[in-house]
C-alpha positions as CSV (number, residue, x, y, z in Angstrom):
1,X,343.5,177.7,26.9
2,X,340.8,175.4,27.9
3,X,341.8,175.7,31.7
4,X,342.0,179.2,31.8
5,X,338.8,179.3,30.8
6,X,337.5,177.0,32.9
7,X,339.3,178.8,35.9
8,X,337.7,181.7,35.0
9,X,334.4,180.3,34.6
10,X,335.0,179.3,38.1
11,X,336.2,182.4,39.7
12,X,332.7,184.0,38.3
13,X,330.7,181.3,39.7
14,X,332.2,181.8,43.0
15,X,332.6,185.6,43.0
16,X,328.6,185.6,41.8
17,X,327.9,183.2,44.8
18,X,329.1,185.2,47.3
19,X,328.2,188.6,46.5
20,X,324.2,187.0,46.4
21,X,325.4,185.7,49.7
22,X,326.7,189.0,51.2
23,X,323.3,190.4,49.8
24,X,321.0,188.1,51.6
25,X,323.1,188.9,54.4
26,X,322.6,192.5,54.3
27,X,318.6,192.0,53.8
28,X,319.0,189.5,56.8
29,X,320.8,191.5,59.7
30,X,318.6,192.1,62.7
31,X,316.3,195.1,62.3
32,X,316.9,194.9,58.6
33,X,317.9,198.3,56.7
34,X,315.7,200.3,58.7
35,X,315.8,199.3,62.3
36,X,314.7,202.5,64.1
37,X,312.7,205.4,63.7
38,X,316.0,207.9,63.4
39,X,317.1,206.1,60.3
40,X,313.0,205.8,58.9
41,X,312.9,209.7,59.6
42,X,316.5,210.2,57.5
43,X,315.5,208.1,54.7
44,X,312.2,209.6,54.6
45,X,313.5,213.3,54.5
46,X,315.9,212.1,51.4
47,X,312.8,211.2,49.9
48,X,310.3,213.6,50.8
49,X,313.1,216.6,50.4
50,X,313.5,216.5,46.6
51,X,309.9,215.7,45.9
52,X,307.8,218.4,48.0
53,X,310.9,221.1,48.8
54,X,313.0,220.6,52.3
55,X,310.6,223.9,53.6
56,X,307.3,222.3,53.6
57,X,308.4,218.9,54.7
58,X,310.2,220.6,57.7
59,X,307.2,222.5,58.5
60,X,305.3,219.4,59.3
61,X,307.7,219.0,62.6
62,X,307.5,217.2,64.6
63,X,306.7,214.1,62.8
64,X,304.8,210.8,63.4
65,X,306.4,208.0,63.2
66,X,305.1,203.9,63.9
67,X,306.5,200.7,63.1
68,X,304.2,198.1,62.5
69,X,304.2,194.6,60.4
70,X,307.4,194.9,59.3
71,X,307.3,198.5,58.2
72,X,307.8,202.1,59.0
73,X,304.9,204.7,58.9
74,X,306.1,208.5,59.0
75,X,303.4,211.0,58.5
76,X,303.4,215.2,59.2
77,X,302.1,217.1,61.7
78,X,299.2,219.1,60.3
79,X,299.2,222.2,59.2
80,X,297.6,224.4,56.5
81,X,299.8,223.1,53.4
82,X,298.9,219.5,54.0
83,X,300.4,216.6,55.3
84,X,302.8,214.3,54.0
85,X,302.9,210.1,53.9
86,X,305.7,207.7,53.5
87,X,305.9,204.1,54.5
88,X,309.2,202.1,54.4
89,X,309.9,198.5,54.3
90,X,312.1,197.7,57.5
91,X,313.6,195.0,56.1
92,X,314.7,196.6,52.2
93,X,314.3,200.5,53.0
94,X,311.7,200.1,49.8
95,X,309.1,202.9,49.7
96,X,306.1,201.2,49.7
97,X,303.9,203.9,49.8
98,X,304.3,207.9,48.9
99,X,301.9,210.4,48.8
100,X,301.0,213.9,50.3
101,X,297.6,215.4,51.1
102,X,296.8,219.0,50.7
């Protein structure tokens, strides 16, 4: 009983080590999760879509979009409802910073 246990204990240690592994990986690959302004622009419209309504985040076509210091900055085009702001982590895909001005 003891080494089944101890097997398993194993098993876990190893199966624990490499999923951190594969996750660092993931975080690691060149461009990170975000490396160009198509995929900032999609992740920003799954964001923005819910939140402000797929209409007025549309409406603020064609959008401005900069990557600098490691991070994505996609803002709207002016127009009389306001303009949205998003900034993504390259590296993650975290939203670092949301808002939108009216």
């Amino acid at each position: 009983m003891k080494r089944v246990s101890l097997a398993l204990t194993i098993l876990l240690g190893l199966a624990t080590a490499l999923l951190v592994q594969n996750r660092s990986e993931i975080f690691n690959k060149p461009g990170g999760l975000v490396p160009d302004q198509r995929t900032a622009i999609a992740i920003a419209e799954a964001v923005l879509f819910p939140i402000y309504g797929e209409k007025n985040i549309r409406q603020q076509r064609p959008y401005v979009a900069k990557h600098a210091r490691g991070k994505w900055i996609i803002e709207g085009a002016g127009y009389a409802g306001g303009v949205f702001h998003i900034e993504i982590g390259q590296r993650d895909a975290k939203i670092l910073e949301l808002w939108h001005e009216v």
